[in-house]
N, CA, C and O atoms as a printed pandas DataFrame, in Angstrom:
     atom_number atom_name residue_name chain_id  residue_number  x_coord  y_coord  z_coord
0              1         N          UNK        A               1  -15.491   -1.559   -8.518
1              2        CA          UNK        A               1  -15.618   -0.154   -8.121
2              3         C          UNK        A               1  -15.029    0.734   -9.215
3              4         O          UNK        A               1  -14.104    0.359   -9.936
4              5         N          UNK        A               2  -15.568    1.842   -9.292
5              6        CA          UNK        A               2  -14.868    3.193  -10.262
6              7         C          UNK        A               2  -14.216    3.437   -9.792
7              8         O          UNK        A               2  -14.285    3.545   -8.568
8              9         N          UNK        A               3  -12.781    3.765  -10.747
9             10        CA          UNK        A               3  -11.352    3.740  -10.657
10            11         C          UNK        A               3  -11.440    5.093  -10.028
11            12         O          UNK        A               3  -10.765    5.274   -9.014
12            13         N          UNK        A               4  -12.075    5.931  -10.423
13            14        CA          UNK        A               4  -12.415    7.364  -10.423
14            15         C          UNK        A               4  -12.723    7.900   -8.814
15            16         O          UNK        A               4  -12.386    8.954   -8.274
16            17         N          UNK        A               5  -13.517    6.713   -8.269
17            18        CA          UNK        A               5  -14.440    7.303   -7.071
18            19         C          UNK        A               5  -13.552    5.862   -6.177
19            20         O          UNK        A               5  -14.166    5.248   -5.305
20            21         N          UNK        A               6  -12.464    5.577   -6.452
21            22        CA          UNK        A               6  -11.462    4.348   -5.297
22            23         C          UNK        A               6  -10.383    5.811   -4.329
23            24         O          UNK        A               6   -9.839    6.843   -4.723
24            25         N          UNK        A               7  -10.466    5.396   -3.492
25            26        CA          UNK        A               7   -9.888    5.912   -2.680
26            27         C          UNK        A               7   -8.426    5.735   -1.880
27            28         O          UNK        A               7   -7.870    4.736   -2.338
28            29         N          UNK        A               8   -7.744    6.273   -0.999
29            30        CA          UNK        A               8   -6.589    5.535   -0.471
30            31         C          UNK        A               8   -6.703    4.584    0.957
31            32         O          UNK        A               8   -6.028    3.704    1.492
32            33         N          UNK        A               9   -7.916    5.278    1.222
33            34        CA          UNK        A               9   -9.186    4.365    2.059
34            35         C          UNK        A               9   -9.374    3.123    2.123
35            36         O          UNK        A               9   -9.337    2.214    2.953
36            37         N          UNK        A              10   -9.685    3.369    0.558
37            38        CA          UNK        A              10  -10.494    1.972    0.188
38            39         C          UNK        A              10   -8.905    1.352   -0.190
39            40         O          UNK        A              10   -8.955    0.253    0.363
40            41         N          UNK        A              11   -8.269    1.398   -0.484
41            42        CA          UNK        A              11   -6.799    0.500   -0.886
42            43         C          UNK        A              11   -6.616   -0.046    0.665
43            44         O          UNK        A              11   -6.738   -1.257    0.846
44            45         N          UNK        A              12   -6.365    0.697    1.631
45            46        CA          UNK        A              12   -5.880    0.640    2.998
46            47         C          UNK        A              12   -6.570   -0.818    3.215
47            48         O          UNK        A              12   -5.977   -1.896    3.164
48            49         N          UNK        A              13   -8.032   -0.602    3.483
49            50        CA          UNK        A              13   -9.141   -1.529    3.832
50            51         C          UNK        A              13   -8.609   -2.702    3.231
51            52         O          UNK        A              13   -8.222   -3.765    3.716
52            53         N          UNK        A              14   -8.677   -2.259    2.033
53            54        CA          UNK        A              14   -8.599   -4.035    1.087
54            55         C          UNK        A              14   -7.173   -4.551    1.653
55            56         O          UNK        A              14   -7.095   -5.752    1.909
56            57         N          UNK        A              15   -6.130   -3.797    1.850
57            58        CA          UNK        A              15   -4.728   -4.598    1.935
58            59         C          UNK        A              15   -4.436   -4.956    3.291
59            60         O          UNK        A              15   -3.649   -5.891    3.439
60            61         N          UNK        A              16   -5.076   -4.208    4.675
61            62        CA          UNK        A              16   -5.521   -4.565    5.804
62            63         C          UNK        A              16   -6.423   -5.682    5.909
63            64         O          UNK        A              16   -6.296   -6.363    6.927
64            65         N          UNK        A              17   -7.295   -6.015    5.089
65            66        CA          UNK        A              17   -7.851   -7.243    4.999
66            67         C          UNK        A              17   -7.418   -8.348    4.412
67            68         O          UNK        A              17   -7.753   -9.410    4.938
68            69         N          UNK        A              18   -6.482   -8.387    3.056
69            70        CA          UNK        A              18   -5.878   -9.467    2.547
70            71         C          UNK        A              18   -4.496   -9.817    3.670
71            72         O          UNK        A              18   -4.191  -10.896    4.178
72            73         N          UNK        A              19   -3.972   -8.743    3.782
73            74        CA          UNK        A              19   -2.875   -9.116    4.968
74            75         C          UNK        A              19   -2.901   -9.649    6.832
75            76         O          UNK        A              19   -2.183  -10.001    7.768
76            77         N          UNK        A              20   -4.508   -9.328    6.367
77            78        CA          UNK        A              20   -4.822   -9.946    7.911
78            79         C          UNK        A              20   -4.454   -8.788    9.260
79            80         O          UNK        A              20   -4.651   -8.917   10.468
80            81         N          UNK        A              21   -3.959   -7.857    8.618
81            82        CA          UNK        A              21   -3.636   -6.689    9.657
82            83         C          UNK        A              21   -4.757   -5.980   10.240
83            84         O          UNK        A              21   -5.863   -6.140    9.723
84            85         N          UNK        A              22   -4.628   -5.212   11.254
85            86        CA          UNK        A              22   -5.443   -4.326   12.240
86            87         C          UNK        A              22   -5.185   -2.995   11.305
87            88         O          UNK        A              22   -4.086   -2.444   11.355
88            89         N          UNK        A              23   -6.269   -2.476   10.419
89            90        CA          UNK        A              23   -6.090   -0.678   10.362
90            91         C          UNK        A              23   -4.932    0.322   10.972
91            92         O          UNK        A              23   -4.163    1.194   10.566
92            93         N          UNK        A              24   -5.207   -0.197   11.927
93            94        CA          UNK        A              24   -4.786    1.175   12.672
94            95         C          UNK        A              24   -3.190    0.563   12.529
95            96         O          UNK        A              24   -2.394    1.378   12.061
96            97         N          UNK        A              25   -2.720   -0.583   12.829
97            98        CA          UNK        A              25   -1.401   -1.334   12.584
98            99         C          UNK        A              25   -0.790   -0.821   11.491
99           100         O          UNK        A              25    0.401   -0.514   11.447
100          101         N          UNK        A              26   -1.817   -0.688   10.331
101          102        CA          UNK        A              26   -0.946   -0.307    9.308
102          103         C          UNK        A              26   -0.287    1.164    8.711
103          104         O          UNK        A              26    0.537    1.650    7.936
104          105         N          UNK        A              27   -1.459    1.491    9.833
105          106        CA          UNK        A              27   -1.369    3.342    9.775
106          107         C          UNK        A              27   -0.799    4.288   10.815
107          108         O          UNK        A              27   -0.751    5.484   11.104
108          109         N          UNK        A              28   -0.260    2.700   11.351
109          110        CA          UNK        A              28    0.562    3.376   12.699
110          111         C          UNK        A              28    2.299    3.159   12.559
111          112         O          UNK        A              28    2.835    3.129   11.452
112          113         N          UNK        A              29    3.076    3.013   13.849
113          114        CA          UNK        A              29    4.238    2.982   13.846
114          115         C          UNK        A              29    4.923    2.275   13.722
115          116         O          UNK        A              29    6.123    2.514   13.586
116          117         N          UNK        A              30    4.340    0.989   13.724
117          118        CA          UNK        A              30    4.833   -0.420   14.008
118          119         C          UNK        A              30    6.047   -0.770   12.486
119          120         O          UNK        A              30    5.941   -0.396   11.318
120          121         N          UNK        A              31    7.122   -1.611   13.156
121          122        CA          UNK        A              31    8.022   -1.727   12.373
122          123         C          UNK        A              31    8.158   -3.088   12.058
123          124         O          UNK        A              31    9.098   -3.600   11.449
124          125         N          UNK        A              32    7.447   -3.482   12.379
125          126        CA          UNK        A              32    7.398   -5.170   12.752
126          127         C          UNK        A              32    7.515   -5.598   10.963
127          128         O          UNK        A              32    7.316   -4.846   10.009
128          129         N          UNK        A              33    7.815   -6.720   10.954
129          130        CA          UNK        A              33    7.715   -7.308    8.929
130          131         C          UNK        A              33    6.141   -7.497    8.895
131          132         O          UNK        A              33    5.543   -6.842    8.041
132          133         N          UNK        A              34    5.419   -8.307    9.716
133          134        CA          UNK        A              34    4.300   -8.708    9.389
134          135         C          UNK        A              34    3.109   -7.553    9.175
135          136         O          UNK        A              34    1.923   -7.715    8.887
136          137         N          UNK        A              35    4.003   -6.105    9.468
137          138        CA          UNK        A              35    2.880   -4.815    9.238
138          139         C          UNK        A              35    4.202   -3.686    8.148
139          140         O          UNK        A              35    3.959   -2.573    7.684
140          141         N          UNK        A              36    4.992   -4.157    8.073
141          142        CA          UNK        A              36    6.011   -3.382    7.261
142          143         C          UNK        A              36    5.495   -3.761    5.735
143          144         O          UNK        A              36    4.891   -2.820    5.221
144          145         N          UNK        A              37    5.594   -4.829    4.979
145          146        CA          UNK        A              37    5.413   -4.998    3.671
146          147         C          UNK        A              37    3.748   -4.560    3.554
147          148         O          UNK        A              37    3.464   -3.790    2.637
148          149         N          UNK        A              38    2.692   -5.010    4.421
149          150        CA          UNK        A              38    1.794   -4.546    3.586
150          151         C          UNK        A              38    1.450   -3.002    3.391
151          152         O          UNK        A              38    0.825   -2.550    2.431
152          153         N          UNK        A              39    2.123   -2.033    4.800
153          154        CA          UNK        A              39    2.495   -0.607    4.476
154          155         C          UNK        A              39    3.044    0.064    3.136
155          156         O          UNK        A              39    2.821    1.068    2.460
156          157         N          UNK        A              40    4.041   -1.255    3.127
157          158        CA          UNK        A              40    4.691   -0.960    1.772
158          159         C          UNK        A              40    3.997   -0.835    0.266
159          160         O          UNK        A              40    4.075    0.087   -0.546
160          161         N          UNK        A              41    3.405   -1.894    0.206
161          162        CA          UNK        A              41    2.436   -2.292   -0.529
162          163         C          UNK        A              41    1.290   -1.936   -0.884
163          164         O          UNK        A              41    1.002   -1.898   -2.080
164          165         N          UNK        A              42    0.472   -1.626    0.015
165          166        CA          UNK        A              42   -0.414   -0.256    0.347
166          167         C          UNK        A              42   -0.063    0.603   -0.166
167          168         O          UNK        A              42   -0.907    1.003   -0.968
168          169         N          UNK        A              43    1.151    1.393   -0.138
169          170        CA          UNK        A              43    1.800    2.863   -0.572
170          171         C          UNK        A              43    2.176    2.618   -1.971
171          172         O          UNK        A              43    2.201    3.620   -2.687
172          173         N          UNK        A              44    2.454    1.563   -2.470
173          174        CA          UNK        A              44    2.478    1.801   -3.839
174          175         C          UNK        A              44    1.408    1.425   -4.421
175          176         O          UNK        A              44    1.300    2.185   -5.383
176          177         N          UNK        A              45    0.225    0.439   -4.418
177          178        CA          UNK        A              45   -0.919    0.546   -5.069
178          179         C          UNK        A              45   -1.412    1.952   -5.127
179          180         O          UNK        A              45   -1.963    2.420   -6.123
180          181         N          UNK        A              46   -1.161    2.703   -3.861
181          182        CA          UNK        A              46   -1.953    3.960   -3.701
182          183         C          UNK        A              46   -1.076    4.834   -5.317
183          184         O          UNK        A              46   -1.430    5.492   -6.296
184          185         N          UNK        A              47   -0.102    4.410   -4.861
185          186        CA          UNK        A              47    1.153    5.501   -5.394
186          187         C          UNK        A              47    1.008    5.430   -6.888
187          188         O          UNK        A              47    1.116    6.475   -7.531
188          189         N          UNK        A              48    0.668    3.775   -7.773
189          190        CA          UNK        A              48    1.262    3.597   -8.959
190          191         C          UNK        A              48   -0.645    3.143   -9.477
191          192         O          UNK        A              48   -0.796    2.995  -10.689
192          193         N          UNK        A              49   -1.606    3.002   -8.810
193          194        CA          UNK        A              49   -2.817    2.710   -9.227
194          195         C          UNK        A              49   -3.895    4.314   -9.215
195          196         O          UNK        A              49   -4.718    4.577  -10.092
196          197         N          UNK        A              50   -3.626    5.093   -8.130
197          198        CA          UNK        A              50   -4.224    6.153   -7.972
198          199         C          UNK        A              50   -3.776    7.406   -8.083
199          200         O          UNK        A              50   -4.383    8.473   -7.989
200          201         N          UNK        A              51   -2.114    7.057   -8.391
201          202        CA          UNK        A              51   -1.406    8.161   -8.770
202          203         C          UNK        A              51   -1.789    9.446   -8.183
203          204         O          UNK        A              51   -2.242   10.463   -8.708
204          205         N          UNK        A              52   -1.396    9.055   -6.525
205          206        CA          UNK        A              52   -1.394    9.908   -5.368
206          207         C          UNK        A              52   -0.089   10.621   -5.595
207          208         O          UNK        A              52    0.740   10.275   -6.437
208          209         N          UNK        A              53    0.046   11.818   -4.641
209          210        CA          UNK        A              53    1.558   12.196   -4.615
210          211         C          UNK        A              53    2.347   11.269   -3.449
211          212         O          UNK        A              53    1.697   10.587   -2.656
212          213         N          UNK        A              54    3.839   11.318   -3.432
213          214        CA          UNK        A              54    3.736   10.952   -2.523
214          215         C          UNK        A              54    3.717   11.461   -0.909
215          216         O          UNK        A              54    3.590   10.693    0.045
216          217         N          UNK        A              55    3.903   13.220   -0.804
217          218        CA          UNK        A              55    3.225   13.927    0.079
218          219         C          UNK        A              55    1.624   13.317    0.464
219          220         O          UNK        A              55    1.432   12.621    1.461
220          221         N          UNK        A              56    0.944   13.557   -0.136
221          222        CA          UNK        A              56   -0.428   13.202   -0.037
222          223         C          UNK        A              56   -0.169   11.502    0.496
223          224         O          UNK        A              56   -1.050   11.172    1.289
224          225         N          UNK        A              57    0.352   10.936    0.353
225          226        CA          UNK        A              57    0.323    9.343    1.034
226          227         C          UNK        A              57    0.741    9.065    2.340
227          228         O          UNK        A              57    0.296    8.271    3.169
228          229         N          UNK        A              58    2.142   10.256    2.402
229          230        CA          UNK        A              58    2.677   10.282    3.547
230          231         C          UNK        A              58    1.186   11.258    4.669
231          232         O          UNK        A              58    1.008   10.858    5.820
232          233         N          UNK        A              59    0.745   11.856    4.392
233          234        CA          UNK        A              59    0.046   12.514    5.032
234          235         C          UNK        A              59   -1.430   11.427    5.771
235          236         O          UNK        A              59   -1.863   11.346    6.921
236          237         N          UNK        A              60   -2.016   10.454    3.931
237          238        CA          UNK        A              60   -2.593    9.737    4.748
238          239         C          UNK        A              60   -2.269    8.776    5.608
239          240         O          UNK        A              60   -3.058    8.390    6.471
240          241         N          UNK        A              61   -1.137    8.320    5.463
241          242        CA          UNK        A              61   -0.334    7.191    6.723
242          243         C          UNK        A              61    0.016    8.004    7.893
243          244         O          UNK        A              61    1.147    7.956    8.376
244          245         N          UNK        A              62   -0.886    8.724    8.350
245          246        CA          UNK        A              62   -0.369    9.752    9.455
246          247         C          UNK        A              62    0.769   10.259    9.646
247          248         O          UNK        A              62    1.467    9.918   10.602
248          249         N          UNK        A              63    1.166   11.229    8.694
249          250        CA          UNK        A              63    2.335   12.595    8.872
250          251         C          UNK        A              63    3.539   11.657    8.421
251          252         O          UNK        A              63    4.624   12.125    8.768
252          253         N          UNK        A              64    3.609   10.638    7.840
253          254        CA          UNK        A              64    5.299    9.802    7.639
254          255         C          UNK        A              64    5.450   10.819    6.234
255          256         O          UNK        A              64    4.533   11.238    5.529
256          257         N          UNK        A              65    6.538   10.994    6.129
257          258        CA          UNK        A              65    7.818   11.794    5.583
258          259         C          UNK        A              65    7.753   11.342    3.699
259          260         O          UNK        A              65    7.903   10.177    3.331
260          261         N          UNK        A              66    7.572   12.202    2.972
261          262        CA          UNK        A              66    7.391   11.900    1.447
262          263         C          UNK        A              66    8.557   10.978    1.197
263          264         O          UNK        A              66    8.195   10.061    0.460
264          265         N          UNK        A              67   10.028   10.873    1.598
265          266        CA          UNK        A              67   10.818   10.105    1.560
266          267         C          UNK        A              67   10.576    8.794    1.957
267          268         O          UNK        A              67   11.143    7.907    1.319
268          269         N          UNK        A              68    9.624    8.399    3.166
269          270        CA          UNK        A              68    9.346    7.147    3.529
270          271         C          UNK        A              68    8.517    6.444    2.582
271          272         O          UNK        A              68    8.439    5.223    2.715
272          273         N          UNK        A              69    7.876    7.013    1.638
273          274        CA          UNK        A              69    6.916    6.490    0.617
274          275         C          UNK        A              69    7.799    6.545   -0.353
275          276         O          UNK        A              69    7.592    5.661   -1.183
276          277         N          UNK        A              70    8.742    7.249   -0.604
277          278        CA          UNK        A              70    9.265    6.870   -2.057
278          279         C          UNK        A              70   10.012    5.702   -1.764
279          280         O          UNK        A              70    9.796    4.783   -2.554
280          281         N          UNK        A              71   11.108    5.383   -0.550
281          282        CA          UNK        A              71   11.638    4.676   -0.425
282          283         C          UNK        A              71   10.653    3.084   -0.445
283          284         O          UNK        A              71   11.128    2.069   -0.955
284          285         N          UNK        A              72    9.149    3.113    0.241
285          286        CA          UNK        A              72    8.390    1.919    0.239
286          287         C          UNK        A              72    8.334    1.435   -1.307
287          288         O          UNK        A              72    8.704    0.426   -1.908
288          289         N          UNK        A              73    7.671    2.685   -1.669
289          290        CA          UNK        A              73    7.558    1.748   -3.494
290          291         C          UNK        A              73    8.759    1.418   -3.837
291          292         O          UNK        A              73    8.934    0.211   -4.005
292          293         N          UNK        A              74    9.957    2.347   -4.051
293          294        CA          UNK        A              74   11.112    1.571   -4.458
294          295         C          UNK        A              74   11.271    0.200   -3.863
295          296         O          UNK        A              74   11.862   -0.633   -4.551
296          297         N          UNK        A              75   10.899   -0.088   -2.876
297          298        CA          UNK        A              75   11.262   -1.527   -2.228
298          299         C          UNK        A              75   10.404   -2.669   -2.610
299          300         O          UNK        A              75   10.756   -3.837   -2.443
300          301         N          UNK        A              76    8.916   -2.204   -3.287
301          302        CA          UNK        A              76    8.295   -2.815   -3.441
302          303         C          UNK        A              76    8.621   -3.210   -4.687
303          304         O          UNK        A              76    8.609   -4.408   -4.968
304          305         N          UNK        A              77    9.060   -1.959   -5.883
305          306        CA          UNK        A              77    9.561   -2.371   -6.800
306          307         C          UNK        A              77   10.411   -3.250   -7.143
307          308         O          UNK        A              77   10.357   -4.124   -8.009
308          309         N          UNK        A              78   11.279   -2.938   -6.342
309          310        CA          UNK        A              78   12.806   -4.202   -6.926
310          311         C          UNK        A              78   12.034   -5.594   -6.051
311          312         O          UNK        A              78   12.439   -6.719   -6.341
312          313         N          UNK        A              79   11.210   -5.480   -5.263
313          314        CA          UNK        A              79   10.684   -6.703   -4.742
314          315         C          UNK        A              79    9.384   -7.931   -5.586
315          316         O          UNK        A              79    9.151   -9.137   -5.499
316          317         N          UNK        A              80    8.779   -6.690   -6.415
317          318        CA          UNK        A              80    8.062   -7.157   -7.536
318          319         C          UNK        A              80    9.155   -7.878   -8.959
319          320         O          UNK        A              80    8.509   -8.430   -9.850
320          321         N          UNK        A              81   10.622   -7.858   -9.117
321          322        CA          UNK        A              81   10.946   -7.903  -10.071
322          323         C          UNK        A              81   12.021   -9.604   -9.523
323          324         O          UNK        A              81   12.831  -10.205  -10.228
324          325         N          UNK        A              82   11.593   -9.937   -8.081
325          326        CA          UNK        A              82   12.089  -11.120   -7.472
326          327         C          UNK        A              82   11.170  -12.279   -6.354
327          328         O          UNK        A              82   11.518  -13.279   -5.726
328          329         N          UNK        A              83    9.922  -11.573   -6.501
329          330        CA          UNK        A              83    9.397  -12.158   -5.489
330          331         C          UNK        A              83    8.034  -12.191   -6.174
331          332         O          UNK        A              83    7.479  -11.094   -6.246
332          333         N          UNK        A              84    7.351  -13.299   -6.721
333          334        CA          UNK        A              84    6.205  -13.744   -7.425
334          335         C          UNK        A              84    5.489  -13.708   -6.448
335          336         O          UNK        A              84    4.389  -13.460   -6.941
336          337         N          UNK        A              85    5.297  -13.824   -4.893
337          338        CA          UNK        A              85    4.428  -13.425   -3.939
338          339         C          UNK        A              85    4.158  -12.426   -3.803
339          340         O          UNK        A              85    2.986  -12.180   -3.516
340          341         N          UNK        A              86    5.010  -11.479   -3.926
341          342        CA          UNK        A              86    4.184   -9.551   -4.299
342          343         C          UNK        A              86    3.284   -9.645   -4.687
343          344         O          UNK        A              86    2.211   -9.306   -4.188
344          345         N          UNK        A              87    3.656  -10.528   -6.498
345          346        CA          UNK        A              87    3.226  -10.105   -7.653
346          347         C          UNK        A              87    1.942  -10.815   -7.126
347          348         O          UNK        A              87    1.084   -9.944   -6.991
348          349         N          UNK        A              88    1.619  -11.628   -6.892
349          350        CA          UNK        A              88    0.716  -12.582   -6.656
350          351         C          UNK        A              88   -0.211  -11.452   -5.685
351          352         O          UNK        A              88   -1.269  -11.027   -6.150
352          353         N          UNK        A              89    0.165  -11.097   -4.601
353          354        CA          UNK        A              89   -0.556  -10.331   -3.660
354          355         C          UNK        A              89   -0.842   -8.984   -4.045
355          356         O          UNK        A              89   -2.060   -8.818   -3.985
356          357         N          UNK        A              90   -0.283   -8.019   -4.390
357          358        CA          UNK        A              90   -1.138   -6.867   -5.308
358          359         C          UNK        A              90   -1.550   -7.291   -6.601
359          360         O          UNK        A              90   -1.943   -6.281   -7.184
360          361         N          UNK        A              91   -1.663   -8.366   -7.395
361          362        CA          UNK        A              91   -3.224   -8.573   -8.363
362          363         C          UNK        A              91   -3.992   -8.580   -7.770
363          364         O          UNK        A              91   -4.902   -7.757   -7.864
364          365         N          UNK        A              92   -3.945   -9.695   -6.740
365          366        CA          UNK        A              92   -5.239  -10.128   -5.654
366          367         C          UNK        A              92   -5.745   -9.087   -5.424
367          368         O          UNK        A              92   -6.946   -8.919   -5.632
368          369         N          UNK        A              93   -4.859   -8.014   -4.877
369          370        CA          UNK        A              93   -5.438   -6.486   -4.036
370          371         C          UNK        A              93   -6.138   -6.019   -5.126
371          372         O          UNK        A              93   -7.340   -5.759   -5.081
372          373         N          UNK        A              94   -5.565   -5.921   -5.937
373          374        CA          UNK        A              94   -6.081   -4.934   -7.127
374          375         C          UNK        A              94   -7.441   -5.594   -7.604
375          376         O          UNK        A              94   -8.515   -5.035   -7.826
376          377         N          UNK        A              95   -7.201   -6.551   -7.674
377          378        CA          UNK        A              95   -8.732   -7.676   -8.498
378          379         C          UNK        A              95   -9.434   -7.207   -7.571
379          380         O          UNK        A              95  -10.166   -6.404   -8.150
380          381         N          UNK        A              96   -9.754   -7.188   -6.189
381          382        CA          UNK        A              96  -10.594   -7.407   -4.583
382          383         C          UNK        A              96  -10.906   -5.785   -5.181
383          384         O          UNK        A              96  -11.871   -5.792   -5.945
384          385         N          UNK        A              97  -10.295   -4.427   -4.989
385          386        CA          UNK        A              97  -10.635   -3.426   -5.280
386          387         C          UNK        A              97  -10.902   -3.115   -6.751
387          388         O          UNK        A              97  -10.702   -1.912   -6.920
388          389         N          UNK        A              98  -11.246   -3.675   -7.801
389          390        CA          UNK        A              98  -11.753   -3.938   -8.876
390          391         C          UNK        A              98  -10.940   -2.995   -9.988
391          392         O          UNK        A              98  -11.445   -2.388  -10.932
392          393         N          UNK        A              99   -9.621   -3.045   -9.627
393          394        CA          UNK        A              99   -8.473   -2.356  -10.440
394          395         C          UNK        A              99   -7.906   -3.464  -11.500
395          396         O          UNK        A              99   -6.989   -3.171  -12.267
C-alpha cells in the first residue's frame, strides 16, 4: 500500500488482526494485557510510521488523553530496546501494511 494513502484505520485493522483482537477491543476501554500492548503498539506505528500527532491518535482511539499516547509509545519504546517480540511483531505489522 502507499505510505501516503495508509491510514490509522488501516494500522488499527492490521494490528487487530495480527493480535487476534476484536476492533472495537482495541478502541475501547479494556485494560486487560491481551488488548493493552497491541493498543500500545498500534499507537506507535500510528505515531512513529504516519507521524500522526499525538492529539489526533488520542482522538482516533476514542477521546483517550494525548498523554495516554505519549506514555504508550514511550512504553513501547523502552520495550522495543528489551523485548525481540515487539521487535518481531511491529516488522510483521509493518511488512502486512506494506511499510
Amino acid at each position: 500500500m502507499d505510505r501516503s494513502k495508509l491510514t490509522s484505520r488501516d494500522v488499527m485493522e492490521a494490528v487487530a488482526l495480527y493480535y487476534r483482537v476484536p476492533l472495537t477491543d482495541l478502541l475501547g476501554e479494556a485494560r486487560k494485557k491481551e488488548i493493552l500492548l497491541p493498543r500500545q503498539v498500534c499507537m506507535y506505528i500510528i505515531r512513529h510510521e504516519l507521524d500522526e500527532s499525538f492529539e489526533k491518535i488520542g482522538e482516533d482511539f476514542g477521546g483517550k488523553m494525548h498523554t495516554t499516547v505519549i506514555n504508550s509509545c514511550n512504553k513501547v519504546l523502552k520495550a522495543l530496546k528489551k523485548d525481540s517480540r515487539i521487535v518481531r511483531d511491529i516488522n510483521a505489522i509493518k511488512k502486512e501494511i506494506g511499510l
